[in-house]
C-alpha positions in Angstrom: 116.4 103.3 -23.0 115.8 107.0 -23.9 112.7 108.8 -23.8 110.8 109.4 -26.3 109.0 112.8 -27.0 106.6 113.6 -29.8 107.1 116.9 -31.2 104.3 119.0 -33.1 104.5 121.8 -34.8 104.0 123.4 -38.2 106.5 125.5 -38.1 110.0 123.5 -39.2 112.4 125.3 -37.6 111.0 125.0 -33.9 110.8 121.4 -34.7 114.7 121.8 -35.4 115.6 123.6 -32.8 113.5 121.6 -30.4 114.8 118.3 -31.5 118.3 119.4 -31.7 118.4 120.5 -27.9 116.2 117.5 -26.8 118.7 114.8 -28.6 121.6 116.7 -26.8 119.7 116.1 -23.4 119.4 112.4 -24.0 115.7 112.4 -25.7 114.5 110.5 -28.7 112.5 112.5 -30.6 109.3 112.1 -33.0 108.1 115.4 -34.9 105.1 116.1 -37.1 103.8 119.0 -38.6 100.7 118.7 -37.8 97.9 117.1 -35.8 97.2 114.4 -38.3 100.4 113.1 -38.9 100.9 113.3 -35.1 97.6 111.1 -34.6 100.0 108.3 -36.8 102.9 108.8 -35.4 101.7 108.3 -31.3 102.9 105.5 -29.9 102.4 103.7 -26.5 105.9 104.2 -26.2 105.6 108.3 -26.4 106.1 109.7 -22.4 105.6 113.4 -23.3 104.2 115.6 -26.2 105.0 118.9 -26.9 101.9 120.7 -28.8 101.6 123.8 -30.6 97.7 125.4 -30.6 97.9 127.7 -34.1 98.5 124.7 -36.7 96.3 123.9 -40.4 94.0 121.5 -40.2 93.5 120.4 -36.5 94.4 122.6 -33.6 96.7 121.7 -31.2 93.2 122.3 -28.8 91.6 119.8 -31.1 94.3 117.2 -31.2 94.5 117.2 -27.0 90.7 116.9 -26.5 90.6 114.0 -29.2 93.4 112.0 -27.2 91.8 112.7 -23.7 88.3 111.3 -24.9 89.9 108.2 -26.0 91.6 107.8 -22.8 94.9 108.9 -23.2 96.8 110.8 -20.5 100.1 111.3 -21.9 101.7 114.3 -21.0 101.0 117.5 -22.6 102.9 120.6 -22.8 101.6 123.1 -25.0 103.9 125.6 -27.1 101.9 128.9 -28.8 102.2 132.6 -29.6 98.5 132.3 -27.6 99.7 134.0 -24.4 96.1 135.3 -22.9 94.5 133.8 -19.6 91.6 132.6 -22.0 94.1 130.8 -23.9 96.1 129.3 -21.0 92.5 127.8 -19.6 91.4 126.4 -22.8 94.4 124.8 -23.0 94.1 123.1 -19.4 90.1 122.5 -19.8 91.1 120.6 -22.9 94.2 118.0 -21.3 97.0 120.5 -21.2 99.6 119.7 -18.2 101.8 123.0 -19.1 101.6 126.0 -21.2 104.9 127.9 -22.7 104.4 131.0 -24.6 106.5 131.7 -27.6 109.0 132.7 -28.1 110.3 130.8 -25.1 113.8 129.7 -23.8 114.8 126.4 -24.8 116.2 126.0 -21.2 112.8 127.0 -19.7 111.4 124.1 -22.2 113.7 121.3 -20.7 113.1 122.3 -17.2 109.1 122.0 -17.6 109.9 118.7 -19.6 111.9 117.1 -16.8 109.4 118.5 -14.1 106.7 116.9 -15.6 108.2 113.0 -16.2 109.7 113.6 -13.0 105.7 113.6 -11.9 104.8 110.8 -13.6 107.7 108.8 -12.9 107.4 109.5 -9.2 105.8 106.1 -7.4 102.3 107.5 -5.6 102.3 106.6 -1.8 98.8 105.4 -2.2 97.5 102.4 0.6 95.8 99.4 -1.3 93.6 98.7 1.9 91.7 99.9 4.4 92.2 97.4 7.6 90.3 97.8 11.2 91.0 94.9 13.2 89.3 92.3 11.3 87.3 94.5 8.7 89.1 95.1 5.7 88.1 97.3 2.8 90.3 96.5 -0.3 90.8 100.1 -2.5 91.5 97.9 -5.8 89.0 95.7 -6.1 86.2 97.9 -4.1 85.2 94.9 -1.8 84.7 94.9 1.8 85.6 91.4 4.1 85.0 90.8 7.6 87.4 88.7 8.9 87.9 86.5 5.5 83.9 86.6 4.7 83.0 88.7 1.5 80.7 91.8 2.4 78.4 92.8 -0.9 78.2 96.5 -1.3 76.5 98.7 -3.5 78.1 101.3 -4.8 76.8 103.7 -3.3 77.3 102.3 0.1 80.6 101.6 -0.6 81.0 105.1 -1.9 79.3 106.5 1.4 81.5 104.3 3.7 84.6 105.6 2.2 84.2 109.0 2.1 82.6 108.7 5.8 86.3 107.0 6.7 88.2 109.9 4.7 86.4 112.4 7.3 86.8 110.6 10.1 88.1 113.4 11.9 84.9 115.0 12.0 81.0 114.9 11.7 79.8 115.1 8.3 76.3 116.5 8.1 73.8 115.1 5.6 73.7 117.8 3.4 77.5 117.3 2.8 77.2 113.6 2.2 74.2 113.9 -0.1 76.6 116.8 -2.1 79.6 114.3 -2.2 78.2 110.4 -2.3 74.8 111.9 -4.6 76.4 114.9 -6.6 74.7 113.1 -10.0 71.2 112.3 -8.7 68.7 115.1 -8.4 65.9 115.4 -5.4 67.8 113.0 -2.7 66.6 113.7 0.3 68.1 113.1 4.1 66.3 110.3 4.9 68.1 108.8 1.3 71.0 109.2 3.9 69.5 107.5 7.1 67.7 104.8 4.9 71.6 103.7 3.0 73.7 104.3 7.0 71.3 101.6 8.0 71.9 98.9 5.9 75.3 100.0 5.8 75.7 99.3 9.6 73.8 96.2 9.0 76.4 95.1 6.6 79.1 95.7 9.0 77.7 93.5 11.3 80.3 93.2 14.6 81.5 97.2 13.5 78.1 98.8 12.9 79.3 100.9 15.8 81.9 102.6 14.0 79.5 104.8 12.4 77.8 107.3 15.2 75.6 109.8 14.9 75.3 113.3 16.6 71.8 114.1 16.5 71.1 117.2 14.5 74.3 117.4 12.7 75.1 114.2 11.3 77.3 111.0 10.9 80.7 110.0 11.6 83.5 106.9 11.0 84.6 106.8 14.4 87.6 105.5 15.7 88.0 105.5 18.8 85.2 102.8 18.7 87.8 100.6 17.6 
């Protein structure tokens, strides 16, 4: 099955030449001339979209944002006469995954193309759990079990106990936790920290002691406790 790739662009003869040299290298290829009649003609089925920014009606800014709030992450690559640093940012604050200035090389175009699926087609080496001994902390479904007994969590213990695991290699002072677990709530104070690394050691029952403090500096998922 080929892939497909949705080309947009007001200008018909880079939609042409674009389409021309993507059938050759094995593509299917969709083209609209402009932001609405792209909106129609995505598909689920679409793995890649190349996006001009200068177009009537909607921008090629305006078509990217609108796909990124409704959840879409397909693939963008933009393609514009736009060659600034201002440009190139608004283009990646807005969705973008690659910028091309025109006039470009239809070679240079490919290569970023098969870069880019080459990403997304690539399997992520991501572990589903977390297991210590008989304490297992399941990444999917955000659950905790001791031995085969469900442990409830908030989320932000289970937030706190995960990040405290990622920096297990270290101490990790309160200030840094309250910056990372409470980024979103204003006024938290350090004894937020001590009050929540309490009940979270109560919660782990048998492997409270994993979690160790160093007076005066903080609190760390320690290993070696195992």
């Amino acid at each position: 099955m080929r892939t497909k790739i949705l080309i947009v662009d007001d200008d018909e003869l880079i939609r042409e030449v674009l389409e021309f040299n993507l059938v050759n290298e094995g593509f299917e290829i969709t083209c609209a001339a402009s932001g609405e009649e792209a909106m129609k003609k995505l598909s689920s089925e679409h793995a890649l979209i190349l996006l001009d920014i200068m177009m009537g009606g909607m921008s090629g800014y305006r078509f990217a944002e609108e796909l990124r709030k409704k959840g879409n992450d397909i693939p963008i690559i933009f393609l514009t006469a736009k060659d600034t640093e201002n440009d190139m940012l608004t283009g990646f604050s807005v969705g973008g995954d690659d910028y091309i200035s025109k006039p470009f090389s239809i070679k240079e175009v490919i290569v970023r193309i098969k870069a880019i699926l080459k990403r997304q087609n690539k399997p992520e080496d991501k572990p589903e759990k977390m297991i210590f001994n008989d304490l297992t902390i399941d990444l999917n479904t955000k659950e905790m079990y001791i031995k085969s007994k469900k442990i409830e969590l908030t989320k932000t213990e289970y937030n706190l106990l995960i990040y405290l695991i990622q920096k297990s290699d270290r101490v990790i002072s309160r200030e840094e936790i309250i910056d990372t677990v409470w980024k979103e709530t204003p006024f938290i104070t350090e004894r937020t920290v001590d009050v929540h690394i309490a009940r979270l050691r109560k919660k782990l029952e048998n492997y409270s002691h994993l979690i160790t403090n160093k007076t005066g500096f903080g609190y760390r998922f320690d290993r070696s406790e195992l």
